[in-house]
C-alpha positions as CSV (number, residue, x, y, z in Angstrom):
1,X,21.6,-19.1,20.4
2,X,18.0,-18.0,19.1
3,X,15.6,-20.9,17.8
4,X,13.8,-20.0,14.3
5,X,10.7,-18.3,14.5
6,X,7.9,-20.1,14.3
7,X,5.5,-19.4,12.0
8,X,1.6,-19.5,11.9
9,X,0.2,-22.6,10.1
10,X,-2.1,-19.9,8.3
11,X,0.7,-17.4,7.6
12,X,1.5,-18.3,4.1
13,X,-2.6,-18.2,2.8
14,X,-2.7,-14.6,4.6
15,X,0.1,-13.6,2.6
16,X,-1.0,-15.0,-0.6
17,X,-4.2,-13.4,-0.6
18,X,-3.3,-10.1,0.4
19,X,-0.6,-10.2,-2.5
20,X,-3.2,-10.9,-4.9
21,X,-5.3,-7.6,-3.9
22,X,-2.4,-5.8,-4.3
23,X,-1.2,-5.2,-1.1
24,X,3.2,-5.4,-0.4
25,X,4.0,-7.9,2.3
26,X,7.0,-8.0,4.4
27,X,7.9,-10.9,7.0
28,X,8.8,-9.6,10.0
29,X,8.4,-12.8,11.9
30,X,12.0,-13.8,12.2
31,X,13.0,-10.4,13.9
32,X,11.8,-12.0,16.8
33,X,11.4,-10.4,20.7
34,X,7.3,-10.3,19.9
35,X,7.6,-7.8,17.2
36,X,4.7,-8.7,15.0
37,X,4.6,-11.0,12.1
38,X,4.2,-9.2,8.9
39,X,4.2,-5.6,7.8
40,X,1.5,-4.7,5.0
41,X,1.7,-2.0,2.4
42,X,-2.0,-1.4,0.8
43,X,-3.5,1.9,-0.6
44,X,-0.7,4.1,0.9
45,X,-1.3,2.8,4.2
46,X,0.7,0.5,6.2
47,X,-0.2,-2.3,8.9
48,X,1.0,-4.4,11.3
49,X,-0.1,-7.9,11.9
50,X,0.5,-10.2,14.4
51,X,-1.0,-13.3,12.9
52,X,-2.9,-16.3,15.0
53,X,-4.3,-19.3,14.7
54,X,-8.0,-20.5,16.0
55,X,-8.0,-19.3,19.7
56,X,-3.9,-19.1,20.2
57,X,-3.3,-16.1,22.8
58,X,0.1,-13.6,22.2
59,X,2.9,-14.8,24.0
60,X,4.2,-12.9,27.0
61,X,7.2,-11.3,24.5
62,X,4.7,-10.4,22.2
63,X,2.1,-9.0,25.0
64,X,4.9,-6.8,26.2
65,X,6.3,-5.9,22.5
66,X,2.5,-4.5,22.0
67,X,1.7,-3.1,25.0
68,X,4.6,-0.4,24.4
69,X,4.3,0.0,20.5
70,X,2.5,3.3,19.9
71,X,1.0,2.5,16.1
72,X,-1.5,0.7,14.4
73,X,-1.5,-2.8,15.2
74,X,-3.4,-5.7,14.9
75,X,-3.8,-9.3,15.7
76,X,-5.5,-11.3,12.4
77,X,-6.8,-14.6,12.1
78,X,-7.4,-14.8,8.6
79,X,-7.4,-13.1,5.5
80,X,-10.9,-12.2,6.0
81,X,-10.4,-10.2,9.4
82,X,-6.9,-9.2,7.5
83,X,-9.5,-7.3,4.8
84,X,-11.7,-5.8,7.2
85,X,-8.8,-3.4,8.7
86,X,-7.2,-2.8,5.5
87,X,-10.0,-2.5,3.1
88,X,-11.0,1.3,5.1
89,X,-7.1,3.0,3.8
């Protein structure tokens, strides 16, 4: 049996903020096997974010999960570096 996902400490701020400029957020986090943790809608334009916290590394499932995924993808720390990637669409 599958544990819960975890989820980032700074997942729910991320999410607030990028709500309130408008952008659709979808938690993908519980899908598991390294796929990333959320999907955002802004502008037309979609993202993935894996979502970390401080200096925290991917985990090997997630390493190999991006290593093969052949989109956009991105690893965020905050809503700040969130911003910077989605404020170009």
């Amino acid at each position: 049996m599958r544990r819960a996902a975890k989820v980032d400490r700074n997942q729910a701020e991320i999410v607030h903020a990028l709500r309130q400029i408008g952008a659709t957020v979808q938690h993908l986090h519980s899908l598991g096997r390294g796929c990333p943790d959320i999907l955002v809608g802004y502008r037309g334009h979609n993202f993935l974010f894996e979502l970390k916290v401080g200096k925290a590394k991917l985990t090997e499932k997630e390493s190999e999960w991006h290593s093969t995924w052949k989109g956009q993808l991105a690893t965020v720390r905050s809503f700040d570096d969130a911003f910077r990637l989605i404020r170009k669409a």
